[in-house]
C-alpha positions as CSV (number, residue, x, y, z in Angstrom):
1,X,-9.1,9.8,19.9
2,X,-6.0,11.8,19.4
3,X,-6.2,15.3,18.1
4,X,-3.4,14.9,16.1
5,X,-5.5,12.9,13.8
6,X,-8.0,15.5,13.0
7,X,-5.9,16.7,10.6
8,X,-7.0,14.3,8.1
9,X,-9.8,14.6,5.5
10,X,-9.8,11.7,3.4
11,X,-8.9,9.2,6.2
12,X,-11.3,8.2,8.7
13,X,-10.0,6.7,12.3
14,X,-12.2,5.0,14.9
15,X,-10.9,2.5,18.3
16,X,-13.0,-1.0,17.7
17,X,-11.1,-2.1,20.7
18,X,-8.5,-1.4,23.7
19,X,-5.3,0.0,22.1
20,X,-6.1,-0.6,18.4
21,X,-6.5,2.2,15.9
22,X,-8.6,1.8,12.6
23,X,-7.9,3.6,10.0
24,X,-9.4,3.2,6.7
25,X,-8.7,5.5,3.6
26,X,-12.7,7.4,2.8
27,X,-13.1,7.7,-0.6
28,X,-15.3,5.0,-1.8
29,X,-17.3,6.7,-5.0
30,X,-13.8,6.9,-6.0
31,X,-12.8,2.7,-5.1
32,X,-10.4,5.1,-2.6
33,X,-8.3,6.2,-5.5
34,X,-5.5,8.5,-4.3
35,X,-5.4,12.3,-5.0
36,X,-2.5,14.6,-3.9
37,X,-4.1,15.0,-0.7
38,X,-5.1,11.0,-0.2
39,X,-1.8,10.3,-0.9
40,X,0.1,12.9,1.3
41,X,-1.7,11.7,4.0
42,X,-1.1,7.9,3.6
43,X,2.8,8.8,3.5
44,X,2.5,11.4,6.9
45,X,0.3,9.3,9.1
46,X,2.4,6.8,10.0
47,X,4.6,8.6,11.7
48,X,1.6,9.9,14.0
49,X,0.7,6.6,14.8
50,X,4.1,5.6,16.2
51,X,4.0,9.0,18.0
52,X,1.0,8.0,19.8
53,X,1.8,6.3,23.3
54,X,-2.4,4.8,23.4
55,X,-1.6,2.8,20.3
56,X,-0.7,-0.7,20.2
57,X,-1.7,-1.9,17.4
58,X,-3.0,-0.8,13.9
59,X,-5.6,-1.7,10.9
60,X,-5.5,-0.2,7.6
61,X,-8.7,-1.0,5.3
62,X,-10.9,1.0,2.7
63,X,-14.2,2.5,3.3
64,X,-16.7,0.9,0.6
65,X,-16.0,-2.0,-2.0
66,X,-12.1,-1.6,-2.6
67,X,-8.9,-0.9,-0.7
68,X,-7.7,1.2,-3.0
69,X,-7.3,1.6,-7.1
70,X,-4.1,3.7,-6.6
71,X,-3.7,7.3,-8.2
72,X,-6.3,8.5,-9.7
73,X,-6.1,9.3,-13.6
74,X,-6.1,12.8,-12.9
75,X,-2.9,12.5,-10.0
76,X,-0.8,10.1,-12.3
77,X,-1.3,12.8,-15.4
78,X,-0.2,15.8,-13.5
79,X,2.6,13.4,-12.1
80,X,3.5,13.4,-16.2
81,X,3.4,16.6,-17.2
82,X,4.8,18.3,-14.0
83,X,8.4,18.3,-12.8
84,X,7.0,19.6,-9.8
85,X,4.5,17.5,-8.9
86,X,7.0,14.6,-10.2
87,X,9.1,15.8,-7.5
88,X,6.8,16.0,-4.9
89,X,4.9,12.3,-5.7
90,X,8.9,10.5,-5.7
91,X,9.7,12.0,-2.7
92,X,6.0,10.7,-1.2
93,X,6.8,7.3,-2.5
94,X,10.0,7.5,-0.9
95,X,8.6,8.2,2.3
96,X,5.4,6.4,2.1
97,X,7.2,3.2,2.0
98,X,10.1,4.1,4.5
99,X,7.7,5.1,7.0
100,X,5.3,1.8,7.1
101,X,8.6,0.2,7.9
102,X,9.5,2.1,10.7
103,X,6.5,2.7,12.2
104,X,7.0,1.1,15.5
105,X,3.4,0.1,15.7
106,X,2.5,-3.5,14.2
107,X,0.2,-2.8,11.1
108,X,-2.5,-5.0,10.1
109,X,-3.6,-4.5,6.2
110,X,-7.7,-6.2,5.8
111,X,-7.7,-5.5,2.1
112,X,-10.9,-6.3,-0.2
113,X,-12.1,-5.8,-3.9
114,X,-9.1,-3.7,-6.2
115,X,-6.0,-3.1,-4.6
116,X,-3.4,-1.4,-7.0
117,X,-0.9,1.6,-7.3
118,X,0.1,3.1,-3.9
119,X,-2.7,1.4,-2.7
120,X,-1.0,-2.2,-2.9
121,X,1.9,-1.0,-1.5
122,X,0.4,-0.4,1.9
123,X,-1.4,-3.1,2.1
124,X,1.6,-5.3,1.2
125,X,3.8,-3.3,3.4
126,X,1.4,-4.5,6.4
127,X,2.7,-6.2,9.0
128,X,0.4,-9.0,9.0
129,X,-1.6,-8.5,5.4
130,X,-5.3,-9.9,4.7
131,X,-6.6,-10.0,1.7
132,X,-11.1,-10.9,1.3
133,X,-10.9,-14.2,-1.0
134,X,-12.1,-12.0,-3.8
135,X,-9.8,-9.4,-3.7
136,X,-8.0,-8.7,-6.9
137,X,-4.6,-7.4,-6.4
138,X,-2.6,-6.4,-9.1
139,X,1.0,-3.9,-9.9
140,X,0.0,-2.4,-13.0
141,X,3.3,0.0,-13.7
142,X,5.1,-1.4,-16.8
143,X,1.4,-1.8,-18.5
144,X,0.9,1.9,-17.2
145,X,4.5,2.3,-19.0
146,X,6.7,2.9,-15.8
147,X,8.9,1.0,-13.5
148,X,7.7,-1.3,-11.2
149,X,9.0,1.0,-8.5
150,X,6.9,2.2,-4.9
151,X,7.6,-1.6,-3.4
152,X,7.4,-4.3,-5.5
153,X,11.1,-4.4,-6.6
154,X,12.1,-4.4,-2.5
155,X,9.4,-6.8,-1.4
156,X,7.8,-8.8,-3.9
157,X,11.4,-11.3,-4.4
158,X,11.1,-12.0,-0.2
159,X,7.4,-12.7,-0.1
160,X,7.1,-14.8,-3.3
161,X,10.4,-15.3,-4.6
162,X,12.3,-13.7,-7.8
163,X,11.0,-16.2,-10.3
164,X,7.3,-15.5,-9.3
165,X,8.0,-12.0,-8.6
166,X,9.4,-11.2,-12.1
167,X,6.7,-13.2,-14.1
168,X,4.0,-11.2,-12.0
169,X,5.2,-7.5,-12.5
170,X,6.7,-8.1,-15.7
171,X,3.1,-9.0,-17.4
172,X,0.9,-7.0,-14.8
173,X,-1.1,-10.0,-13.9
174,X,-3.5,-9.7,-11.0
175,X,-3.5,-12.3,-8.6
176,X,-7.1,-12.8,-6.3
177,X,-6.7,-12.8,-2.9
178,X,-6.7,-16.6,-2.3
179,X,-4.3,-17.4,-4.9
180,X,-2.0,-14.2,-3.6
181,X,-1.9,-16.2,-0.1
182,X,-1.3,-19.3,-1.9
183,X,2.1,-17.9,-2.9
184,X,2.9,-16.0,-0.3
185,X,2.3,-12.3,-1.0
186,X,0.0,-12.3,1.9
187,X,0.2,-13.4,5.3
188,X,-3.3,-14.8,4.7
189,X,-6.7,-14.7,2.9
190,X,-10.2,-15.5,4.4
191,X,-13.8,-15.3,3.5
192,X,-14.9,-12.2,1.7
193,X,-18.0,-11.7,5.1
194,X,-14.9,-12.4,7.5
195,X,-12.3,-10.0,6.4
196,X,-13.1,-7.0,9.5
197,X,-13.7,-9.3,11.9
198,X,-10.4,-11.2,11.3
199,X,-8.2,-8.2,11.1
200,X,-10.1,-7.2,14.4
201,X,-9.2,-10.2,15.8
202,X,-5.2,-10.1,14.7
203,X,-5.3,-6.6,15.4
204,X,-6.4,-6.9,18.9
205,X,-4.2,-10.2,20.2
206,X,-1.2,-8.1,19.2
207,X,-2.1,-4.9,21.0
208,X,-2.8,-7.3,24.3
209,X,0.8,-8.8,23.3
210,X,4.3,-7.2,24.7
211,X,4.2,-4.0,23.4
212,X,8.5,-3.7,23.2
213,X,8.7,-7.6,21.9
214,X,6.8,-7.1,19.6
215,X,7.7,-3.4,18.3
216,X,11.6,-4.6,18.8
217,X,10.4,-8.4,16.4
218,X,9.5,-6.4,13.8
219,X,12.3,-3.4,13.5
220,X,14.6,-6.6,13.2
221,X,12.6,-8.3,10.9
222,X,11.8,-5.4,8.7
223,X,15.8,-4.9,8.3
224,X,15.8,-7.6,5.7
225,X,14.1,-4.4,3.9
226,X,16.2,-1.9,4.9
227,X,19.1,-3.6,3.6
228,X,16.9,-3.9,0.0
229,X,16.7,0.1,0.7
230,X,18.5,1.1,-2.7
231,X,16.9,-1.6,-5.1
232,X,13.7,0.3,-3.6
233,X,15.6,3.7,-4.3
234,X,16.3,2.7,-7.6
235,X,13.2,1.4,-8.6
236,X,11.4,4.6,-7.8
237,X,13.3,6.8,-8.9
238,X,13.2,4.9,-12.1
239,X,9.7,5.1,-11.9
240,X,9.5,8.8,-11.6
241,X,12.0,9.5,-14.3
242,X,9.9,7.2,-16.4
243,X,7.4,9.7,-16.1
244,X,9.0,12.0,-18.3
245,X,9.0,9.7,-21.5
246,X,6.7,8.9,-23.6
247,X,5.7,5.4,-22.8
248,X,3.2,6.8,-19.6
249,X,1.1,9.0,-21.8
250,X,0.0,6.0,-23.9
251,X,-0.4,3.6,-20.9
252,X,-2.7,6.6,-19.4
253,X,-4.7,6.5,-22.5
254,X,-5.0,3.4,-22.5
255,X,-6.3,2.8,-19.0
256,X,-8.4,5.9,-19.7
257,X,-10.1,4.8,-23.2
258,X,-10.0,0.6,-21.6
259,X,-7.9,-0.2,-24.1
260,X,-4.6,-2.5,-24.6
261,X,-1.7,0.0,-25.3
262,X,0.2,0.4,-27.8
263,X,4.2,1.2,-27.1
């Protein structure tokens, strides 16, 4: 295992086979929801992968029940009240997305139970995404009282279509994981028992494929993304300038008291 992944404390890595890295976010009495930390790391380590020459290929997963819930109540408040933190989460976003599409290495997402928030957006981002049967995946931002902004706005319209796209993040409604392959917002969705063993699989058959076909196959492919690059800008920094208002603090207390909010 690299050192240059020892770095990372709420990430766990491990090498199921030849030239495939596993890397799974570790906070499952939290359903892997993201703190500062979580979520620096998620946007940096990306760029260590494609830096690593013994890496062919790449799974991302959660350790426990869920992929991830996204920020965590505490994160997404300071994000309110804190031009700082503000700062520092929009710029993260930014990145976080930019850097899963140019990672040179193909990514394979294997993503079970909730998958929301920041969480979604790397699983989606995937190269090749799996989602357990059962998985619930869901953007939550305009009921949270923000922009759909980290990747929906770029990606959503290409994997499902605008129609879809709009009725989903418009109304927040979850989708399970078999109905999100159904219309396309997943490359594919498989028994809830098979889920490792299938990324595993994926996983492995491209890191035994050519490694510069299929690096070179997906920097073309993902430049049907770069060229949505400012509807993504745009939507996140609408996001983050959402923040500011008022419409945040009542979809926080909301989520927080498991109530409908009121705007």
């Amino acid at each position: 295992m690299n050192d240059r992944y020892l770095r990372y404390k709420d990430l766990v890595f491990d090498i199921p086979a030849e030239h495939v890295l596993r890397i799974r976010i570790n906070r499952p009495d939290r359903n892997n929801a993201m703190t500062p930390q979580t979520h620096s790391e998620l946007t940096e380590v990306w760029r260590d992968v494609s830096a690593d020459e013994s890496v062919r290929a790449v799974i991302i997963g959660g350790v426990g029940k869920s992929f991830s819930v996204g920020g965590e109540f505490d994160f997404v408040e300071a994000i309110i009240n804190d031009f700082s933190m503000r700062e520092r989460a929009w710029r993260e976003a930014r990145d976080l997305v930019y850097n899963i599409i140019n990672c040179s290495k193909p990514i394979v997402s294997a993503m079970q139970g909730a998958v929301a928030g920041g969480g979604l957006s790397i699983g989606l981002l995937a190269d090749i995404s799996i989602a357990a049967k059962s998985a619930k995946l869901v953007d939550a931002h305009t009921r949270l009282g923000v922009c759909a902004g980290d990747h929906a706005v770029m990606l959503w319209p290409l994997l499902c279509g605008l129609a879809r796209a709009k009725h989903l993040l418009l109304l927040c409604e979850p989708v399970s994981g078999e109905k999100a392959a159904e219309i396309g917002l997943v490359s594919m969705c498989v028994e809830d028992n098979e889920l490792e063993a299938s990324a595993l699989r994926i996983a492995t058959q491209l890191a035994k494929g050519a490694p510069f076909a299929i690096q070179a196959t997906k920097y073309a492919l993902n430049n049907w993304l770069r060229m949505a690059g400012p509807t993504f800008d745009a939507s996140t920094a609408l996001q983050f300038f959402g923040f500011s208002g008022p419409e945040p603090k009542e979809g926080l207390a909301a989520h927080q008291q498991k109530r409908p909010p009121s705007f």
